[in-house]
C-alpha positions as CSV (number, residue, x, y, z in Angstrom):
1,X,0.0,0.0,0.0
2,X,3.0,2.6,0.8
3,X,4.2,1.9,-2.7
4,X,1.2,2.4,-4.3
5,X,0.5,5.9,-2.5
6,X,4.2,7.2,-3.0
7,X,3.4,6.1,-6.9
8,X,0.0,8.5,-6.5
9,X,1.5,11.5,-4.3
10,X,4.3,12.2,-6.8
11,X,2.2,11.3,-10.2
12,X,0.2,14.4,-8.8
13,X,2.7,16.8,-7.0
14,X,4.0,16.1,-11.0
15,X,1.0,17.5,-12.6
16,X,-0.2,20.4,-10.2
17,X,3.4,21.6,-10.6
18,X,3.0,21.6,-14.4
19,X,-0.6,23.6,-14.2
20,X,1.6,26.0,-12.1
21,X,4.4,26.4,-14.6
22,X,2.1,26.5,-17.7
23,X,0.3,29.6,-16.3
24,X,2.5,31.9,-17.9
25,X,1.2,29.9,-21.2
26,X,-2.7,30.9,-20.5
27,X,-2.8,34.8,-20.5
28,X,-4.7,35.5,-23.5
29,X,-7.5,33.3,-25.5
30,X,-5.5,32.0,-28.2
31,X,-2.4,30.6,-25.5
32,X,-4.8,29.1,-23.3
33,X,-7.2,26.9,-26.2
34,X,-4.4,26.9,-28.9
35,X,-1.1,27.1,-26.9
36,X,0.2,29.7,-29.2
37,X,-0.1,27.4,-32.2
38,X,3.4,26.8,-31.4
39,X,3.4,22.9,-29.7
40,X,6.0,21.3,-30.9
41,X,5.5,17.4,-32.5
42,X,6.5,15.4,-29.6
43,X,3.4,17.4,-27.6
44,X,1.5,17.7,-30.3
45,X,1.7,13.8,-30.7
46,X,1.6,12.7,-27.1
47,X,-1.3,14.9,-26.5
48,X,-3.1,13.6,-29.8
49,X,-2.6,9.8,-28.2
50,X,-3.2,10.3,-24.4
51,X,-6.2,12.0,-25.2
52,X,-7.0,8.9,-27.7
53,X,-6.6,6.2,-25.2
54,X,-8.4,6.5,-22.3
55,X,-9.2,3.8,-19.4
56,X,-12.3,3.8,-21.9
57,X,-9.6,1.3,-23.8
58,X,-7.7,-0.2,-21.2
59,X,-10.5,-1.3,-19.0
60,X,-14.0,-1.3,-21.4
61,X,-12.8,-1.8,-24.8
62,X,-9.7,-4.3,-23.7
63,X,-11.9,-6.3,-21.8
64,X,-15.1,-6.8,-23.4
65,X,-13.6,-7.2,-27.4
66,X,-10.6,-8.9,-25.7
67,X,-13.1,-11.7,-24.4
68,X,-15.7,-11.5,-27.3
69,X,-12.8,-11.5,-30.2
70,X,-9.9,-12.9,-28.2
71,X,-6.5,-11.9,-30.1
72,X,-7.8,-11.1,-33.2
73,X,-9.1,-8.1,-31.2
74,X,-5.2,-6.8,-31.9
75,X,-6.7,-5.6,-34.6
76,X,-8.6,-2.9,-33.2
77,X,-4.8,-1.6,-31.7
78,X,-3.9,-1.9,-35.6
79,X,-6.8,-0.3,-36.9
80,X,-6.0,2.5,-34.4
81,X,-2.5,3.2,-35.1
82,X,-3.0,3.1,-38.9
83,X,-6.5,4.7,-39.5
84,X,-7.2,6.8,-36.2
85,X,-3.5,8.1,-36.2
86,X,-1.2,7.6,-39.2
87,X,-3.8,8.4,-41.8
88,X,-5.5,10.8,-40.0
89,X,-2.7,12.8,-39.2
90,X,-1.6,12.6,-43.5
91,X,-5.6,13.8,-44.2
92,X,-6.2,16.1,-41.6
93,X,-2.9,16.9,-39.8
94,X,-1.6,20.2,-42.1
95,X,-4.6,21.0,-44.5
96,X,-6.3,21.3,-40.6
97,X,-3.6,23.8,-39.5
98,X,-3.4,25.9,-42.6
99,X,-7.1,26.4,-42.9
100,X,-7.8,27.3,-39.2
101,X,-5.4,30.0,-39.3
102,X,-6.6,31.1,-42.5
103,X,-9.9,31.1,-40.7
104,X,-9.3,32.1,-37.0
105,X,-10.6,29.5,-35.9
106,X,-10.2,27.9,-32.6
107,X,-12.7,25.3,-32.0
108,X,-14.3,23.3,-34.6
109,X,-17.7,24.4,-34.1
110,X,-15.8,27.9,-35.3
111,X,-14.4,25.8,-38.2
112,X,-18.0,25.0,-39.2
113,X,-19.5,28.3,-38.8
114,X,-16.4,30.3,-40.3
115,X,-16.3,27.2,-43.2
116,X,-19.8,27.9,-44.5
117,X,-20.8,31.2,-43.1
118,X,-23.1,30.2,-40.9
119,X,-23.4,31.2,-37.1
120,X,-26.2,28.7,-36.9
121,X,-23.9,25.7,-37.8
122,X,-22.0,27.3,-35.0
123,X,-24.4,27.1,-32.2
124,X,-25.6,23.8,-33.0
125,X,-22.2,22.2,-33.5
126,X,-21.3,23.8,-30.1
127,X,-24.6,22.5,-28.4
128,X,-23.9,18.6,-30.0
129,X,-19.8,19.0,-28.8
130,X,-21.1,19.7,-25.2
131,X,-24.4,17.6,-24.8
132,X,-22.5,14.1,-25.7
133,X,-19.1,14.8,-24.8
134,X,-20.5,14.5,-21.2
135,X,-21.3,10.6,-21.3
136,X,-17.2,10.3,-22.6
137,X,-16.3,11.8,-20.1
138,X,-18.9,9.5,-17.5
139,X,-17.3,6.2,-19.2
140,X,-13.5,7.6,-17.9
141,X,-14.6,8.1,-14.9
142,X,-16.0,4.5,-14.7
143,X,-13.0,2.8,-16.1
144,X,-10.8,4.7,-13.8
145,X,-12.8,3.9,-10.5
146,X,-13.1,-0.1,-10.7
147,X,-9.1,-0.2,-10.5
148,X,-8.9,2.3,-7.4
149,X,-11.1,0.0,-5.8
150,X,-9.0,-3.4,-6.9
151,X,-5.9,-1.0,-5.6
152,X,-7.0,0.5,-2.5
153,X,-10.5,-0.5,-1.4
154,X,-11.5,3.3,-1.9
155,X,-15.4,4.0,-3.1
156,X,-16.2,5.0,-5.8
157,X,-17.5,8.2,-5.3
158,X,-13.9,9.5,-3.9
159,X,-12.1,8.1,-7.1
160,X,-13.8,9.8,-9.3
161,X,-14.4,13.4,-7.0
162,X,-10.8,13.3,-6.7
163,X,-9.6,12.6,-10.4
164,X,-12.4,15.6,-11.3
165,X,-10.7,18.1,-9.0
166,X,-7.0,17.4,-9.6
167,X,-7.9,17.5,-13.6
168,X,-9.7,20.7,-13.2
169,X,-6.8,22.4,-11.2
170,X,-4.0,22.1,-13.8
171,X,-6.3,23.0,-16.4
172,X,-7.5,25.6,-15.0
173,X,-4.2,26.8,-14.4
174,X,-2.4,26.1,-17.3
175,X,-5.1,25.6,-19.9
176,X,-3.7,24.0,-23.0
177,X,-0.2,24.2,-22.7
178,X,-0.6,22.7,-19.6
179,X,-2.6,19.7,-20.7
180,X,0.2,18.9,-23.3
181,X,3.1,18.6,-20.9
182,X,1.2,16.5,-18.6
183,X,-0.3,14.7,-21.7
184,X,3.6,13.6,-22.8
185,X,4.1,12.9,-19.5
186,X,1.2,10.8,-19.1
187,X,1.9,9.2,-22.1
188,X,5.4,8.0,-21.1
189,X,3.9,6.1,-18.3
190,X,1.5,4.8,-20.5
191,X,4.2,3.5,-22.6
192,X,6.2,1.6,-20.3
193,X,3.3,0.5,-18.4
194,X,1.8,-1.5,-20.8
195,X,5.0,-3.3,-21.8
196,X,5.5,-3.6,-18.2
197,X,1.9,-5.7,-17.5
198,X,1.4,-7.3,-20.3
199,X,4.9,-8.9,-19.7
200,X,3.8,-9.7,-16.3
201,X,0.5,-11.4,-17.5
202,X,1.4,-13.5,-19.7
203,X,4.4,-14.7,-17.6
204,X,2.4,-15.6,-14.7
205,X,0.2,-17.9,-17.6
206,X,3.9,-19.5,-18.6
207,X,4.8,-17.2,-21.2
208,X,3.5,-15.9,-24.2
209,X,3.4,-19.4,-26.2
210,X,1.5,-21.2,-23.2
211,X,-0.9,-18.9,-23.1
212,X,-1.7,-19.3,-26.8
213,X,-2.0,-22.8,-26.3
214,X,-4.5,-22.5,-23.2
215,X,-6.3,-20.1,-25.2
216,X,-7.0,-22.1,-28.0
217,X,-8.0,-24.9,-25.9
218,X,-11.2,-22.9,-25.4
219,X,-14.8,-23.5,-27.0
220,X,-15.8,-20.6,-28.2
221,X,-19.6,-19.8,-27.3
222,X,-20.3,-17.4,-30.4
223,X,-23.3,-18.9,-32.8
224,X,-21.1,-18.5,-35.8
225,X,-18.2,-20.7,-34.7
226,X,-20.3,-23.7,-34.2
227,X,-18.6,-24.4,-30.9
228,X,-15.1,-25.2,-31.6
229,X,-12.0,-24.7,-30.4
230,X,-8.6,-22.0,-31.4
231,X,-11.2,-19.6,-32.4
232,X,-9.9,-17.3,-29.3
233,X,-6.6,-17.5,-31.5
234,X,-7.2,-17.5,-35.1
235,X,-6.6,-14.3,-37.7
236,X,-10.2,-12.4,-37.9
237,X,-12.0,-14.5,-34.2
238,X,-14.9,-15.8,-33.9
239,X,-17.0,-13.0,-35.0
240,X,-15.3,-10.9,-38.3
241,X,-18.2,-8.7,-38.8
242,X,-18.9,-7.2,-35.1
243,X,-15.0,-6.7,-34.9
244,X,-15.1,-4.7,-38.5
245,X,-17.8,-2.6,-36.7
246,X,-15.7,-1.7,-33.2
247,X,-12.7,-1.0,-36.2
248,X,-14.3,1.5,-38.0
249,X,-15.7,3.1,-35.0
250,X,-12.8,3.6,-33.1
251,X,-10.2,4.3,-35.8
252,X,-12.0,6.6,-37.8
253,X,-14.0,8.2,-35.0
254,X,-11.4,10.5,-34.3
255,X,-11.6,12.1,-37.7
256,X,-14.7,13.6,-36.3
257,X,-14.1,14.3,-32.5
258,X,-13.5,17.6,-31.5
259,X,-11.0,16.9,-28.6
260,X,-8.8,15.1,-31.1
261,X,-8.8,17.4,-34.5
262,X,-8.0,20.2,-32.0
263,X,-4.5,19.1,-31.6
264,X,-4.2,20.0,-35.2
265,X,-4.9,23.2,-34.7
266,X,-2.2,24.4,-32.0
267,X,0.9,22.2,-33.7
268,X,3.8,24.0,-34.5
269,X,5.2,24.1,-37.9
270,X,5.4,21.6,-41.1
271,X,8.1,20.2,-39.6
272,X,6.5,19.4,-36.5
273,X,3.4,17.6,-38.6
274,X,5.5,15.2,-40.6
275,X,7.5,14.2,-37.3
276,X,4.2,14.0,-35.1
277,X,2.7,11.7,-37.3
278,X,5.3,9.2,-37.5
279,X,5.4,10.1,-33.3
280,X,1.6,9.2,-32.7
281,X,1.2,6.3,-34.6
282,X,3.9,4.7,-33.0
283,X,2.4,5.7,-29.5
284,X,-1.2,4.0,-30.4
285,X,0.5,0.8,-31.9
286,X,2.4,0.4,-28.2
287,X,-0.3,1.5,-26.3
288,X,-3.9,0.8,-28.0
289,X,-2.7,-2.8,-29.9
290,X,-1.2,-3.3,-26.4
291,X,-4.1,-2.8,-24.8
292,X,-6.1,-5.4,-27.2
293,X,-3.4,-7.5,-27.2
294,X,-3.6,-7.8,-23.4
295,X,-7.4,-8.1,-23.5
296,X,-7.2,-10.7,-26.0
297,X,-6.0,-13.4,-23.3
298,X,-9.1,-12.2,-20.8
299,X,-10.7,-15.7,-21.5
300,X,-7.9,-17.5,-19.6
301,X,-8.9,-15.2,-16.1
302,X,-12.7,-16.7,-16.5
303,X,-13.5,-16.2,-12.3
304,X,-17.0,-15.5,-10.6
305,X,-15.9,-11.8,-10.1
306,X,-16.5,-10.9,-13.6
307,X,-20.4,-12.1,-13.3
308,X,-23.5,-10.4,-12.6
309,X,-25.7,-12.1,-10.4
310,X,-27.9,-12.8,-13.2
311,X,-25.3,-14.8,-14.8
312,X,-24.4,-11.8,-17.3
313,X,-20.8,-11.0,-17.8
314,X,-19.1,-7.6,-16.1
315,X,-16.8,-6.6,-19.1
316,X,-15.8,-3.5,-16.8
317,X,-14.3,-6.3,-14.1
318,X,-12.1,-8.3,-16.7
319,X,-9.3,-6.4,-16.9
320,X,-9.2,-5.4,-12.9
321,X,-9.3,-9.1,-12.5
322,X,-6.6,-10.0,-15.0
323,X,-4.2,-7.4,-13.0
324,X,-5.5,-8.0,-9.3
325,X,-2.9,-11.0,-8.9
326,X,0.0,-9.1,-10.0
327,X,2.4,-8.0,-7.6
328,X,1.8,-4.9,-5.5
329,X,4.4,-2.2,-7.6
330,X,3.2,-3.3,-10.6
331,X,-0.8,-2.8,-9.6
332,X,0.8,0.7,-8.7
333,X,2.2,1.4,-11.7
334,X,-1.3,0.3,-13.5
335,X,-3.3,1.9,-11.2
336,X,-0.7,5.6,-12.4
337,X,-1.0,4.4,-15.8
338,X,-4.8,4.3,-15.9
339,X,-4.8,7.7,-13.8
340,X,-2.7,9.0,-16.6
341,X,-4.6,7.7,-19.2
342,X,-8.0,9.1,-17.8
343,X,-6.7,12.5,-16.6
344,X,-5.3,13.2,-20.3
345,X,-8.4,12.0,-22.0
346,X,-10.3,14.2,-19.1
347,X,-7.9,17.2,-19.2
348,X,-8.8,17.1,-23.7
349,X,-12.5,17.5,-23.0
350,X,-13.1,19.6,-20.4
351,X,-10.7,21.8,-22.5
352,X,-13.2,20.9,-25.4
353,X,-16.6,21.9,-23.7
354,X,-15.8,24.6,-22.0
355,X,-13.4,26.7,-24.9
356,X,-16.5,25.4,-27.4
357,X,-19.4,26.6,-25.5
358,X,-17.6,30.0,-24.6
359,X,-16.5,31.0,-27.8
360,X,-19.2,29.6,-29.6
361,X,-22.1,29.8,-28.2
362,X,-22.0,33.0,-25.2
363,X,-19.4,35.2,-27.0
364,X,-21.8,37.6,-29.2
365,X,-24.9,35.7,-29.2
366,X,-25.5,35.8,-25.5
367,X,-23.1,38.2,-24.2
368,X,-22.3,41.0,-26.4
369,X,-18.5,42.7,-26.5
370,X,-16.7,39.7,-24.6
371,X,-13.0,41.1,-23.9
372,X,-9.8,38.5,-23.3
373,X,-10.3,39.1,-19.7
374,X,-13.7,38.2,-19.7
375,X,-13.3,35.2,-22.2
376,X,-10.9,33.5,-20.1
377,X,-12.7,33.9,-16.5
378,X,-15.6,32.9,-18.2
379,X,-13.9,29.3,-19.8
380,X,-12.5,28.6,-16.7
381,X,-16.2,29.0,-14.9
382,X,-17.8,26.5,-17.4
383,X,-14.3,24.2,-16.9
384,X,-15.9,23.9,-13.2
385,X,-19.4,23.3,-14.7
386,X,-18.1,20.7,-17.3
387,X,-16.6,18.4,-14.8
388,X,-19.4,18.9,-12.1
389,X,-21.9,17.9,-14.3
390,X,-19.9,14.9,-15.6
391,X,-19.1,13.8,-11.8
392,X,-22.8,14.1,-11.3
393,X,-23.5,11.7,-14.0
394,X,-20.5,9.4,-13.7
395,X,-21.6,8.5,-10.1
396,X,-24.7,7.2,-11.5
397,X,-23.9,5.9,-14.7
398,X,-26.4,4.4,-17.6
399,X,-24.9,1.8,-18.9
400,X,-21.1,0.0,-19.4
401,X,-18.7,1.7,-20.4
402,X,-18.1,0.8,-24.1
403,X,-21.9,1.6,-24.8
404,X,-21.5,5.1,-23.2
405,X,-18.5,5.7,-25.7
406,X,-19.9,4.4,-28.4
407,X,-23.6,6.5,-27.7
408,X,-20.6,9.2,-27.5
409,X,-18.3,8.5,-30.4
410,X,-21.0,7.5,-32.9
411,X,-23.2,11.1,-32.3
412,X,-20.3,13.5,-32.4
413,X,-18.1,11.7,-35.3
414,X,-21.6,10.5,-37.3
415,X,-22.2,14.3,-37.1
416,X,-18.6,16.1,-37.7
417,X,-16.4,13.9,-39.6
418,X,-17.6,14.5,-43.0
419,X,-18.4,18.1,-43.7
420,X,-15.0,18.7,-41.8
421,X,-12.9,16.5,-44.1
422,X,-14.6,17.0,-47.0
423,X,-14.9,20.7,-46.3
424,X,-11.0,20.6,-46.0
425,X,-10.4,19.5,-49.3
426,X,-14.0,20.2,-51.7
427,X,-15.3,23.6,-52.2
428,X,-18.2,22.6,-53.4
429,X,-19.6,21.3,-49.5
430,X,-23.1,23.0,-49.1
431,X,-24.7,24.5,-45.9
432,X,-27.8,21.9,-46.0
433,X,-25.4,19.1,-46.3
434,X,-23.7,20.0,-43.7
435,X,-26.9,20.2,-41.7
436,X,-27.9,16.8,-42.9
437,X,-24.4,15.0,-41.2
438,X,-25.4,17.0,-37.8
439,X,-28.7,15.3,-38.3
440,X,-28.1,11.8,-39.6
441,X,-25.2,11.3,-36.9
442,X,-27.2,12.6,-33.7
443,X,-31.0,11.5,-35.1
444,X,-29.7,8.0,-36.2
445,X,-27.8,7.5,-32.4
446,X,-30.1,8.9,-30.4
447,X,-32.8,6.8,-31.4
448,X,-30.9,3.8,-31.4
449,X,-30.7,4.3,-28.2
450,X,-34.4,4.2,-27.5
451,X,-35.8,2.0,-30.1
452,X,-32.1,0.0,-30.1
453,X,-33.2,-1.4,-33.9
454,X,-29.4,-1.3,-34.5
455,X,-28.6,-4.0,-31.3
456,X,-24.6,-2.6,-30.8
457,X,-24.5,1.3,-30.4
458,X,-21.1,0.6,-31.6
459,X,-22.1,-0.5,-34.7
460,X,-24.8,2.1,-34.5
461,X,-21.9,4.6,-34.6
462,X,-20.0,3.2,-37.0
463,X,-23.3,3.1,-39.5
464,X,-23.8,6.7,-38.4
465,X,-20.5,7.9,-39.5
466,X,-20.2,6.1,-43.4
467,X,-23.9,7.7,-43.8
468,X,-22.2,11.1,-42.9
469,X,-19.8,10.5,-45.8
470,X,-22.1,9.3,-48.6
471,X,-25.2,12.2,-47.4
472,X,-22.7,15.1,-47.3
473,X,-21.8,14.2,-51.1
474,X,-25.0,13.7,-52.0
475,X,-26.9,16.5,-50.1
476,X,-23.8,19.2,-52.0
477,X,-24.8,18.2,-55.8
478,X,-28.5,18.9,-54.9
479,X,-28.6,22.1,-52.9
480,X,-27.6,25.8,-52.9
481,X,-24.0,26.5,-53.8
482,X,-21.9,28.9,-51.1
483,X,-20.6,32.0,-52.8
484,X,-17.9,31.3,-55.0
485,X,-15.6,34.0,-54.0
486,X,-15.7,33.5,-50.2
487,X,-15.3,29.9,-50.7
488,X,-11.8,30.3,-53.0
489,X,-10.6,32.7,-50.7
490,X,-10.9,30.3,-47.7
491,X,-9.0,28.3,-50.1
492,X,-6.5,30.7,-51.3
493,X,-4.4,29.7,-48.0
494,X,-3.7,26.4,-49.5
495,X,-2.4,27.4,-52.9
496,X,-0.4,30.2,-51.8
497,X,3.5,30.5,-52.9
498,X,6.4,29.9,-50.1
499,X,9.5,30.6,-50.5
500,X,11.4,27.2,-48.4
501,X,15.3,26.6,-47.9
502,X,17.0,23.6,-50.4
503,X,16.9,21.1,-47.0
504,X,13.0,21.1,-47.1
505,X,13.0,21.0,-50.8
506,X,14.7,19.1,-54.1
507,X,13.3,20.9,-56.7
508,X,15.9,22.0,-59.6
């Protein structure tokens, strides 16, 4: 127990003393939402991951498709590190940066509203971001509490009261610089600790080769596999389609979430783009396929902890079971690698809400002539707000925790990601298809939820989002056109001539 509490004291001494540092990065709007737009790749990249990975993935996603799938869940890590990170930051990474600036844009309900002229498209975008980034940030609350109460036996009400006010301070404090240096901090003990457990694991199952074999000893109990054994082990599982589904909402997802294209929008230089990317996709194939990798072996820690007393299966308690035998500094370093997992992924979306709503929605269309001063005091009041309201709700929580993500996920992606990739790249994007995505991704999850005709809100999610990308499309050739001057000039930034040094270029 001493070890475990030395881990916690210094993990946040660590990050209060960062919020204090980072204050002198938070005097002005654009330094504390943006950082400047001067964060260098390693931040930019750290912060991008950390804020990816949550305990959302170590202890609901791991778990549950760990024990559905078994290893073929890997591919979920894979489908992370190549679609949610590599490709995303080739797609969106620069094209993101250049426009914003070209369009002052801080958030991307600002993107929206500046994009297509429309303060309406502002409002709502800032009324979806808040309304369901709230049962995200329930599900890392969740995750975060059932391994405090493995660790220390503490309820869960304190876990997740105390993880709320620690966030909030540094935050607070430092605003966005101050969530990147924790973030790479964070994300270094993210790093090692998942080498660190999963070597631990599988060594107390005999190694990695042993556990295969027990593993594929298994029956699987999925209709589709007729019963046999090794399907816990083979390429694609047991169940190809299901897993396709958690792929595509998880990996492409983040194309659409507001908390993760923002890191676009503060990073440095071209430079700093091109080395981020390689940075963050090599984070999410150590930490995400690590994470499914780990989960994949869940079947093998089968106990009467992980049931309901109906007989139904607590994915939530799979992975604090898998760990609860390990030995007591290596639950410490889980338990810090969890915390830092959560309070990044907390720290991005607080951030999120409160910079979204304030700028958004209250600056000019409820309060009229908002100064810097005011701007600021007033982020920092909804920041308070944000993570009230989510403590409020996480202490009383729904449903599981890979449901509330994917509720989560499915509304805000379904609605965002495509008129804000297509509206990078195609000037011909039209106001009324952009307000068909907004109501295709929130109509079609929200009542999935009620009427549940779609049984997985995962796969509702990832349906939602590949009907964003064909309605946008089709609602463009069909509607009004934008203006045609205000829409090249928005473009104009991505066509104008540089003049760059013979090291960044090898043209005769």
């Amino acid at each position: 127990m001493l070890t475990k509490v030395i881990f916690l004291i210094l993990f946040f001494a660590v990050m209060v003393g960062v919020g204090v540092y980072s204050r002198k990065h938070a005097t002005n709007v654009n330094d504390f939402v943006l950082g400047g737009r001067s964060v260098g790749p390693w931040l930019t990249a750290f912060a991008y991951g950390t804020s990816y990975f949550s305990a959302v993935v170590f202890v609901g996603y791991a778990g549950q498709f760990g024990y559905k799938y078994g290893l073929s869940s890997t591919w979920i890590g894979i489908g992370n590190a190549v679609i949610g990170s590599l490709i995303a930051w080739i797609v969106l990474g620069r094209r993101t940066r250049v426009m914003t600036k070209q369009l002052n844009a801080a958030t991307m309900p600002d993107f929206f509203g500046k994009r297509y002229d429309s303060n309406a498209l502002r409002i709502a975008a800032s009324a979806i971001s808040f309304i369901f980034l709230i049962p995200y940030t329930a599900s890392v609350y969740n995750g975060l509490s059932r391994l405090f109460g493995m660790a220390f036996n503490i309820p869960y009400a304190v876990c997740v009261v105390a993880m709320a006010a620690l966030t909030g301070v540094y935050v607070i404090l430092g605003g966005y610089m101050a969530t990147a240096i924790n973030d790479f901090i964070q994300g270094i003990i993210m790093i090692v600790g998942i080498i660190a457990v999963i070597a631990a694991v599988l060594s107390g199952q005999g190694g990695f080769y042993e556990a295969v074999r027990s593993l594929s000893e298994i029956e699987s109990d999925i209709p589709l596999t007729l019963g046999q054994k090794g399907a816990f082990t083979s390429f694609f599982g047991p169940d190809l389609p299901n897993l396709l589904g958690v792929v595509v909402l998880t990996s492409l997802g983040t194309w659409g979430l507001p908390q993760m294209v923002h890191k676009f929008y503060a990073i440095k230089d071209e430079k700093s783009i091109k080395s981020g990317t390689i940075i963050s996709t090599f984070f999410a194939i150590v930490v995400s396929g690590g994470c499914y990798f780990l989960g994949g072996f869940a079947r093998l820690f089968d106990s009467p902890a992980i049931y309901a007393e109906n007989g139904s299966i607590i994915y939530d308690a799979i992975i604090p079971g898998m760990l609860s035998t390990l030995p007591d500094i290596l639950i410490g370093i889980v338990v810090v690698l969890v915390l830092s997992a959560s309070m990044s992924t907390l720290s991005s979306l607080v951030l999120t809400s409160s910079s979204t709503l304030t700028l958004d929605l209250i600056k000019d269309n409820i309060i009229k002539d908002m100064n810097e001063k005011k701007q600021l005091l007033v982020m920092r009041i909804l920041l308070v707000f944000f993570i009230v309201v989510s403590v409020v709700i996480a202490l009383d929580p729904p449903t599981f925790i890979a449901q509330l993500m994917g509720i989560s996920w499915g509304a805000l992606a379904g609605a965002f990601l495509a008129p804000f990739m297509y509206g990078l790249y195609w000037k011909g994007v039209t106001k009324a298809s952009v307000w068909a995505s907004f109501a295709v991704g929130v109509g079609l999850t929200v009542a999935n939820m009620f009427f549940k005709f779609i049984a997985s809100p995962i796969n509702a999610g990832a349906i939602a989002m590949v009907a964003g990308l064909i309605v946008v499309p089709a609602v463009s050739l069909i509607s009004p056109k934008m203006n045609r001057k205000d829409v090249d000039l928005i473009f104009e930034c991505l066509e104008e001539k540089v003049m760059v040094s013979k090291k960044r270029s090898i043209e005769e």
